[in-house]
C-alpha positions in Angstrom: 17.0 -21.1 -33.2 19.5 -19.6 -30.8 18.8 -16.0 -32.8 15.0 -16.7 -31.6 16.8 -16.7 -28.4 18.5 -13.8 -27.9 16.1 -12.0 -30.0 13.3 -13.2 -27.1 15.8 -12.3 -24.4 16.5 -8.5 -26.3 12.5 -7.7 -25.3 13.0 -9.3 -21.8 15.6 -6.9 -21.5 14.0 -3.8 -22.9 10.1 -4.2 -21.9 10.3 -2.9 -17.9 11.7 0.4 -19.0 9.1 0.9 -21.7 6.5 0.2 -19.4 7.4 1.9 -16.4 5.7 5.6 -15.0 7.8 8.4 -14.4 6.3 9.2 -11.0 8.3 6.7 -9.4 11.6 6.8 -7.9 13.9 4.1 -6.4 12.8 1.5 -4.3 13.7 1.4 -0.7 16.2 -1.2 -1.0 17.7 0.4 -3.9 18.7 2.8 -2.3 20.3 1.0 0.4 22.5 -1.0 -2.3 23.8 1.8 -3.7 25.1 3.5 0.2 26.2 0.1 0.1 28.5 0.5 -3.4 30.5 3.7 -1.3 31.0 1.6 0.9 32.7 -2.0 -0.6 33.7 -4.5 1.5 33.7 -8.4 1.4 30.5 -8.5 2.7 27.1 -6.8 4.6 25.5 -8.1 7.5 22.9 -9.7 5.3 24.3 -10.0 1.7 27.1 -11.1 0.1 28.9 -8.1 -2.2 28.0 -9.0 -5.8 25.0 -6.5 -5.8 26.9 -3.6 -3.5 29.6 -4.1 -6.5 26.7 -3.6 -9.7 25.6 -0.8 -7.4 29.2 0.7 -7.6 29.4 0.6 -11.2 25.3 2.1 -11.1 26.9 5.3 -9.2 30.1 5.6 -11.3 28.1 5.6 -14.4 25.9 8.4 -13.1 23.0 6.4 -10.2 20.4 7.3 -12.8 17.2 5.4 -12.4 18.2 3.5 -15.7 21.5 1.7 -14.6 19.7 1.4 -11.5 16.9 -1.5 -13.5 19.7 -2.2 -15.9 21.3 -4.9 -14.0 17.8 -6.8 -13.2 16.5 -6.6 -16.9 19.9 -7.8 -17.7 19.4 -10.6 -15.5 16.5 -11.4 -16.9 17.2 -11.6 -20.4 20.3 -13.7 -19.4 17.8 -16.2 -17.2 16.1 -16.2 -20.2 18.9 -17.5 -22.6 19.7 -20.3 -20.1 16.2 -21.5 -20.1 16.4 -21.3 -23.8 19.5 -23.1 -23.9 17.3 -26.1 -21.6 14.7 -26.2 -24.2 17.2 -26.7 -26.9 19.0 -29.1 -25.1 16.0 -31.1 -24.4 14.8 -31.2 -28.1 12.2 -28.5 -27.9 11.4 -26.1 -31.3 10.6 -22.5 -31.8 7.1 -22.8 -30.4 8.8 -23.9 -26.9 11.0 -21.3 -27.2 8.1 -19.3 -27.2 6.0 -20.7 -24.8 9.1 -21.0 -22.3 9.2 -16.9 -22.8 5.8 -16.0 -22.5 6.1 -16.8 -18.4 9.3 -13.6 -18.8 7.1 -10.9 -19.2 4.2 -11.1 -17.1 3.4 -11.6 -13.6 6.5 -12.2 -10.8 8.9 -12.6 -13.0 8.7 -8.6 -14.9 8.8 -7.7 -11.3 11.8 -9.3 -9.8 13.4 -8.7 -13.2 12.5 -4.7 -12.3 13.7 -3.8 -9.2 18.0 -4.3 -7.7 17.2 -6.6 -5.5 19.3 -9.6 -5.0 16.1 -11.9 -6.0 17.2 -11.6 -9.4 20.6 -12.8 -8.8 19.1 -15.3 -6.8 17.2 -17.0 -10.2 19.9 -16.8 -12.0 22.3 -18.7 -10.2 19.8 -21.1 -9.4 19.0 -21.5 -13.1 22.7 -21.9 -14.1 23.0 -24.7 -11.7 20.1 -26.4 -12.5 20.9 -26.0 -16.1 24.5 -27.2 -15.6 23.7 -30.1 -14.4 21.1 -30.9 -16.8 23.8 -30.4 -19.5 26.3 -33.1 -17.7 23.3 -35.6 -17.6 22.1 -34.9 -21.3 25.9 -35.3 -22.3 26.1 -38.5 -21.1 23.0 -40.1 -22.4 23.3 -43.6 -23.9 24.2 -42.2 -27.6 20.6 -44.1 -28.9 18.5 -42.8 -26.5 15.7 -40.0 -28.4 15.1 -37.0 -26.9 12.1 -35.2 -27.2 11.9 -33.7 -30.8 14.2 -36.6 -32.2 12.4 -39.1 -34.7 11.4 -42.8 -32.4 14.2 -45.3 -33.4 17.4 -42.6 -34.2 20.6 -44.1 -33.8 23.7 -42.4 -34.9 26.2 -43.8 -37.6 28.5 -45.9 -35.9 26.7 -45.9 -32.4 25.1 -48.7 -30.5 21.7 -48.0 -28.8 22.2 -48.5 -25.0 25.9 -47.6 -25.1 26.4 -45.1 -22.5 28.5 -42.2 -22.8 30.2 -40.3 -19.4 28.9 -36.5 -19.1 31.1 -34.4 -20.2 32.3 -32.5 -17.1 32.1 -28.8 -18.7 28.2 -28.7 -17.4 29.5 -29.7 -14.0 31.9 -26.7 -14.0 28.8 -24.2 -15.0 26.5 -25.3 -12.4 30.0 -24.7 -9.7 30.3 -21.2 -11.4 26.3 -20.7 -10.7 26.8 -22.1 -7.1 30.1 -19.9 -6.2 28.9 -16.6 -7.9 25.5 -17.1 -6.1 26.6 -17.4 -2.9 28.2 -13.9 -3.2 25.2 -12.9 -4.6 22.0 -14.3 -2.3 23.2 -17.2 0.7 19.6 -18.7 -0.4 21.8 -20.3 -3.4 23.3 -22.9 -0.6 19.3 -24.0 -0.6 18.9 -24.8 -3.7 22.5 -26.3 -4.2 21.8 -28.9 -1.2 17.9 -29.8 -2.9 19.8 -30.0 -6.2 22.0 -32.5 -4.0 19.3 -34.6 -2.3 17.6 -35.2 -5.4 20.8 -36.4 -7.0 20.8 -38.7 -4.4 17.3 -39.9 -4.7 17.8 -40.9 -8.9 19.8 -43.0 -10.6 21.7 -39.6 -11.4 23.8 -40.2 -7.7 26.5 -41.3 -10.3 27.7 -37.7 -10.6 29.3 -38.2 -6.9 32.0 -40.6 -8.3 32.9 -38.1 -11.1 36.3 -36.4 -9.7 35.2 -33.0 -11.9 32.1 -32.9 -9.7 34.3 -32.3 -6.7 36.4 -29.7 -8.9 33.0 -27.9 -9.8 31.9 -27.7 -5.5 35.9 -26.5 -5.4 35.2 -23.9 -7.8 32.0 -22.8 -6.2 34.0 -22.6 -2.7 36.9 -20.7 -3.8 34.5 -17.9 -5.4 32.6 -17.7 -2.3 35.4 -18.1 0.4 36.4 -14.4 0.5 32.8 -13.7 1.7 32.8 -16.7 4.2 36.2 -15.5 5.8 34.0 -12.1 6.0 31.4 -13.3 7.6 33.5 -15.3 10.3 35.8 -12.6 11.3 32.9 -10.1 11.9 31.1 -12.6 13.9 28.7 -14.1 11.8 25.8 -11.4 11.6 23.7 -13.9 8.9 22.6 -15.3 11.5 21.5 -12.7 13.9 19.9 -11.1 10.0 17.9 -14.6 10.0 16.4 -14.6 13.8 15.7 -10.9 13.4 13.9 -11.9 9.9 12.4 -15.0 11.7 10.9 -13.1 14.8 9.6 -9.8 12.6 8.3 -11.2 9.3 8.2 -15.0 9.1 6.3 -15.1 12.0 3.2 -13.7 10.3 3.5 -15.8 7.0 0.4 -18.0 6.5 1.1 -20.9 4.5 -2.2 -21.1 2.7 -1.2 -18.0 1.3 1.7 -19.0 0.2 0.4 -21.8 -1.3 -2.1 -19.4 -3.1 0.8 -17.1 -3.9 2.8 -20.1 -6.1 -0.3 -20.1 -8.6 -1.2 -16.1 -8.3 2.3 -14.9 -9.1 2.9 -17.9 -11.4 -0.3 -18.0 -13.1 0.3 -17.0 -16.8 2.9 -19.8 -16.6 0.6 -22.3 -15.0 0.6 -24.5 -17.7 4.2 -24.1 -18.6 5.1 -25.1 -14.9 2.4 -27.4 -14.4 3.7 -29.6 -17.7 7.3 -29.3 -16.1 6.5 -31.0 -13.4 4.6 -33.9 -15.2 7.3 -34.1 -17.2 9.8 -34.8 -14.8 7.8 -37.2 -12.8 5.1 -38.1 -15.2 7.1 -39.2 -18.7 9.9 -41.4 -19.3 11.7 -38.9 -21.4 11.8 -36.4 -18.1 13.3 -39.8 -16.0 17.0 -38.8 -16.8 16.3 -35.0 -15.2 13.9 -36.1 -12.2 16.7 -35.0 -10.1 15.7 -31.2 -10.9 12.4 -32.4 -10.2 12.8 -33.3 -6.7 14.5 -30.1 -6.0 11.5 -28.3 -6.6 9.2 -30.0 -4.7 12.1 -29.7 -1.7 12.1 -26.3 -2.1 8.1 -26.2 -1.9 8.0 -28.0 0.7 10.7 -26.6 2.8 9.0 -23.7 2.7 5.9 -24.4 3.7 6.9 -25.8 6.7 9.1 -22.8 7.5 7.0 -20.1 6.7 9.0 -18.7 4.0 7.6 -15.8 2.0 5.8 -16.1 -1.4 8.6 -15.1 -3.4 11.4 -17.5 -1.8 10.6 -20.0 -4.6 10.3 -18.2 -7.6 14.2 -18.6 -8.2 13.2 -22.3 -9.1 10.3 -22.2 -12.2 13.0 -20.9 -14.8 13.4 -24.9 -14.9 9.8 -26.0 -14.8 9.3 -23.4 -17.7 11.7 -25.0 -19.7 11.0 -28.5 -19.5 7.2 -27.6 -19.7 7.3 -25.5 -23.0 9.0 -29.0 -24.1 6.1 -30.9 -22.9 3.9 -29.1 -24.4 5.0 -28.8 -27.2 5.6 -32.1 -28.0 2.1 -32.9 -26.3 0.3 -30.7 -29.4 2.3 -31.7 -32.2 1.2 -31.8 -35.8 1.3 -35.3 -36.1 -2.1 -35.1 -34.3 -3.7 -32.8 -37.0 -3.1 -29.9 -37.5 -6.2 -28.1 -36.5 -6.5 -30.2 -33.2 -2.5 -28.7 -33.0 -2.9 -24.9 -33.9 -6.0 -25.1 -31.7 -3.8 -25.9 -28.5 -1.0 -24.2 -29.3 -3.0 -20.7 -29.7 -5.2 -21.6 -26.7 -1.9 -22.2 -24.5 -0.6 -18.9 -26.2 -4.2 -16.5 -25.1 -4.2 -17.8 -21.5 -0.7 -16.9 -20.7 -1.1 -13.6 -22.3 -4.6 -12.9 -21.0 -3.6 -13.8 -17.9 -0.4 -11.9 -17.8 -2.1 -8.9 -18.9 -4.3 -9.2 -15.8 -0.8 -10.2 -13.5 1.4 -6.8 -14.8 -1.2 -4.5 -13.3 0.9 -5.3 -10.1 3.9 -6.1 -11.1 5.1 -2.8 -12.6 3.7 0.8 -11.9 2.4 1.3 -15.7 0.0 3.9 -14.1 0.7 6.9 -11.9 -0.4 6.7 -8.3 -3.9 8.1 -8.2 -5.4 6.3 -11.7 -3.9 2.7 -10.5 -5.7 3.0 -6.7 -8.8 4.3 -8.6 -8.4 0.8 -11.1 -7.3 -1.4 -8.1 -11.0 0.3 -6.9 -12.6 -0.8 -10.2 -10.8 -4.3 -9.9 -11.9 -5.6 -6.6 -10.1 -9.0 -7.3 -6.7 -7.8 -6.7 -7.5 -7.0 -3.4 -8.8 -10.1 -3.2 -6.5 -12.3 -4.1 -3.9 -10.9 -2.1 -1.8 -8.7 -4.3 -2.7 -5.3 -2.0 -1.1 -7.1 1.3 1.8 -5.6 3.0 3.9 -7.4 5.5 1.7 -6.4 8.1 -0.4 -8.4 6.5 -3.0 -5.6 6.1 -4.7 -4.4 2.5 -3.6 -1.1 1.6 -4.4 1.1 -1.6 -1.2 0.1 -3.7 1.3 -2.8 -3.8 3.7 -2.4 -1.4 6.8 -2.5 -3.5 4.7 0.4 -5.2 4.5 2.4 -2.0 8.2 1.8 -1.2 8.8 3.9 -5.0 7.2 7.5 -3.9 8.1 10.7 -1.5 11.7 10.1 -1.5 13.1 12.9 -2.8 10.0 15.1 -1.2 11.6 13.9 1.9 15.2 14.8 0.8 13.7 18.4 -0.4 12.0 19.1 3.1 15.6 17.6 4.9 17.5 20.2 3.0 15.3 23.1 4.0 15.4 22.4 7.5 19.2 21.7 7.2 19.8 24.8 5.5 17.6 26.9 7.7 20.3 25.6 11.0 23.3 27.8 9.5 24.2 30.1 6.7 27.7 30.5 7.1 28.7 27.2 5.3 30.1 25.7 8.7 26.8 23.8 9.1 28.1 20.3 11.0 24.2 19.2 11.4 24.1 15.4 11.7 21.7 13.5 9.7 19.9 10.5 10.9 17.8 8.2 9.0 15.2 6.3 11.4 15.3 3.4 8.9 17.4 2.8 5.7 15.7 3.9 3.0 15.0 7.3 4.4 19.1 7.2 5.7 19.3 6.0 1.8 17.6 8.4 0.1 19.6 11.3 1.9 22.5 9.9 0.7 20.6 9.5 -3.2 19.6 12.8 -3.4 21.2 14.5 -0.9 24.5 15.8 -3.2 21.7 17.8 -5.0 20.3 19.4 -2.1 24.1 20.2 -0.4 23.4 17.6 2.3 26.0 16.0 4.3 26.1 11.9 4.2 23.3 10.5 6.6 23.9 8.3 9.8 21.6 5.4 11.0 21.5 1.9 13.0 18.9 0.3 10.2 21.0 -2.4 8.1 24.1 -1.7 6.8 24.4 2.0 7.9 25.7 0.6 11.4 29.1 -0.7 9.7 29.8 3.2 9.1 28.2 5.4 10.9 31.1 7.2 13.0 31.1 5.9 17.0 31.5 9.5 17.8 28.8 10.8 15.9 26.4 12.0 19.7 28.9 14.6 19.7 27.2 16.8 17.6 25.3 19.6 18.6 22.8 19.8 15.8 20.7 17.0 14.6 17.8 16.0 12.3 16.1 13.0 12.4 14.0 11.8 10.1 11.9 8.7 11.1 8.6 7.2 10.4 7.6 6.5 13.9 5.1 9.3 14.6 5.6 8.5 18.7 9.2 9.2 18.8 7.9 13.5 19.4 7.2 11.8 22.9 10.5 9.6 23.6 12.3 10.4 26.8 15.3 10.9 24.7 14.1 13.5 23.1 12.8 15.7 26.2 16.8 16.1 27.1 17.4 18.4 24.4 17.4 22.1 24.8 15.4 22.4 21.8 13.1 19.9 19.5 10.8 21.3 16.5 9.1 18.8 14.1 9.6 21.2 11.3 7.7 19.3 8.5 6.6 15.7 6.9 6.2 13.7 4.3 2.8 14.6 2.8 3.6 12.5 -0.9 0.2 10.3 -1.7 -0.1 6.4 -1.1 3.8 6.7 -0.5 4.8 4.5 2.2 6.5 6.8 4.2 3.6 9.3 4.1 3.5 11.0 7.1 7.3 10.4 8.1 8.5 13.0 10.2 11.8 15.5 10.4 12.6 16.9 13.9 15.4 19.5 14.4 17.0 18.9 17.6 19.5 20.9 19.5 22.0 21.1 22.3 21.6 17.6 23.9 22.5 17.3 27.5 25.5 14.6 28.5 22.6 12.5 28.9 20.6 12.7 26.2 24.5 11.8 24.4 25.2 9.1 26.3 21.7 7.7 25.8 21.7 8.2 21.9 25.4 6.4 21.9 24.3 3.9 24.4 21.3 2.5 21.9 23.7 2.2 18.9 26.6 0.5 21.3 23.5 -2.2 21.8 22.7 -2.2 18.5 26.3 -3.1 17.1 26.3 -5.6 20.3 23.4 -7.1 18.8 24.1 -7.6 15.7 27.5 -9.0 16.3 29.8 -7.7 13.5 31.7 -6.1 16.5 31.7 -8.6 19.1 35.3 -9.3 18.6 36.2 -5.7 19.0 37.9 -4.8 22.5 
């Protein structure tokens, strides 16, 4: 059954580039990661490296689109394999195998497994943790004890039902290896390691804290991730200052009845995969041993709630619940209870995941070019309705917003280059480029090689770490921004000359209507005023607080 696995994981890996339209480009944040990758360090004001580092190998291979969704479909398929590897390990068959995959590719989890975000680092390291320790406890189950798929009353030659067996500490060592490589990947992985803890601590599983190869595994974890944290303290902590920022400008507007809404929208052609999971662990005597998993989720859940966490912070933690429900269920329509009663189930579970999923993908990858999937959205009313055309503004809009964020980037390099080109002729041209936030400071840098553009400058993210300190001494600057009101800043009236020479006129892109202004000869005060709000920018931020 492994083959089933791997073969299952194979279409995981390939279905997003089948199904994806040409008229997209990058994602925002994509193109962020990759500026990142030319620039590696230990870590990012908001990230660990491990995605800046894929990123690198994305631009040495050539920054195509297609190594950019390589490494999340190749996440995928391998999140996949681990929750195939928890069926098997519980004693589920080929048709949980199935019905564990089916939640894979549709809804949420084709989109997080489509775009380079860390999200999908995020699940797998939660995954491999949770599976990890679920291997340790299944390894040291008392050697009569029947799993689900075992026949009632199996003992093993030689073995004595109710002798109890320690775990075997190689589980313990993969969920460390999940735990370190995760925290260089997403910090949200110390989350779920410390719900994974209290629920340890709240089953008869709290044995695991006198194993010695536990404490190896949290060494193991800490080793991986201690470059990062000695990054992180000698810059000043900026995670922090990411979270408030993140707290005050997002959070803030989260309502929790939509994201309790959100859990069964995004999650919907897995419902009953999910929904069995969590019976199972709390519901049947056979899910007693991994309860522990159990009360993680409902930590995370509920954590969340109370915090305002986006939709999407949970997702990392239904690989499990899939796996443990596709067991359930499986188990739950057996043959034994005739087999049309059985085949009746099993298809009916089947057509709703699929039905459903069908409905789910129309917003989790762009299958359709702009115009035709706002004129079906049109047709489809419910989408709007149930949510799936809100932006964080919390406002409907004609497409999804991670959509939006695919379209006009490389109009907006296009139009940069003209009006770069346009400054000088004579090849000396020392324009400065700045990007008002980082994906337009990103997509310079994407497509600006093509376009004979220099490297663009910006206090957004990550582009504050490198932009020169000297860089208001310029005479020549564009700006590209999507704040329509900046034409009007007091800033701007000290140059000798300011022309808004075009915008971004690309449909339902989210940038539509971003702006590039040509500005030249600033006055000393225009320079020291431009300096003076990235100074408090860096100040803010902290990653230079303990410079002079």
């Amino acid at each position: 059954m492994k083959k089933l696995i791997y073969a299952l994981a194979l279409v995981k890996f390939i279905l997003p580039f089948l199904l994806q339209h040409s008229a997209y480009e990058p994602h925002r944040d994509e193109f962020l990661y990759l500026a990142e990758a030319r620039h590696l360090a230990w870590g990012y004001l908001e990230l660990p490296p491990v995605l800046s580092v894929l990123s690198f190998i994305t631009n040495a291979l050539g920054g195509s689109l297609f190594w950019i969704r390589f490494w999340p479909s190749l996440g995928g398929a391998l999140t996949y394999v681990l929750v195939g590897r928890m069926i098997l390990l519980l004693g589920g068959g080929r048709y949980a195998l199935i019905l564990g995959f089916l939640p894979f590719i549709f809804g949420y989890f084709v989109h997080v497994h489509f775009i380079l975000q860390p999200n999908f680092l995020e699940m797998l390291a939660w995954t491999t943790m949770a599976y990890g320790l679920m291997r340790y406890v299944r390894s040291g189950e008392p050697a009569g004890h029947v799993q689900l798929g075992e026949p009632a009353g199996h003992v093993g030659s030689g073995q004595l039902a109710g002798h109890v067996r320690s775990g075997e500490p190689g589980g313990l060592y993969i969920a460390g290896l999940g735990f370190g490589l995760g925290m260089m990947s997403k910090y949200s992985v110390a989350f779920f390691a410390g719900c994974l803890l209290i629920g340890l601590l709240l089953t008869p599983e709290r044995k695991v804290f006198r194993n010695r190869h536990f404490y190896g595994a949290l060494l193991l974890g800490f080793l991986l991730f201690l470059p990062n944290l000695i990054w992180q303290g000698v810059h000043g902590w900026p995670i922090f200052n990411h979270m408030m920022e993140l707290r005050q400008e997002q959070l803030d507007q989260v309502s929790r009845l939509n994201f309790l809404l959100d859990q069964l929208t995004y999650n919907l052609p897995g419902l009953a995969c999910w929904g069995a999971g969590l019976y199972w662990l709390f519901g049947v005597g056979d899910g007693k041993r991994y309860r522990f998993v159990g009360w993680a989720v409902v930590l995370v859940l509920a954590f969340l709630v109370l915090s305002k966490g986006k939709s999407y912070y949970a997702m990392g933690a239904y690989p499990v619940l899939f796996a443990c429900g596709a067991v359930c269920l499986e188990r739950i329509t057996a043959l034994r209870r005739g087999w049309r009663w059985s085949l009746s189930w099993r298809w009916s579970l089947v057509a709703f995941s699929v039905i459903a999923g069908c409905y789910i993908d129309m917003v989790a990858l762009p299958m359709l070019e702009p115009q035709r999937l706002v004129d079906f959205y049109t047709r489809h009313p419910s989408y709007r309705r149930l949510g799936f055309l809100r932006w964080e503004d919390q406002r409907d809009h004609p497409l999804p917003q991670d959509f939006a964020d695919m379209l006009g980037w490389k109009e907006m390099a296009a139009k940069t280059a003209k009006a770069y080109h346009s400054l000088d002729s004579s090849g000396t041209n020392h324009t400065v480029i700045d990007g008002g936030n980082y994906g337009e400071a990103g997509a310079m840098d994407y497509y600006g090689p093509a376009y004979g553009l220099p490297g663009a400058m910006g206090r957004a993210a990550n582009y504050l770490l490198w932009t020169p300190v000297d860089f208001y001494k310029g005479d020549k600057f564009i700006l590209v921004t999507d704040y329509r009101g900046v034409m009007k800043d007091d800033m701007l009236q000290k140059f000798a000359s300011v022309k808004l020479v075009d915008s971004v006129s690309t449909p339902f892109a989210r940038e539509g209507g971003s702006i590039i202004i040509v500005m030249q000869g600033p006055s000393a005060e225009a320079r020291k005023q431009w300096s003076d709000s990235y100074e408090e920018a860096r100040e803010k931020i902290s990653v230079f607080h303990r410079k002079g």
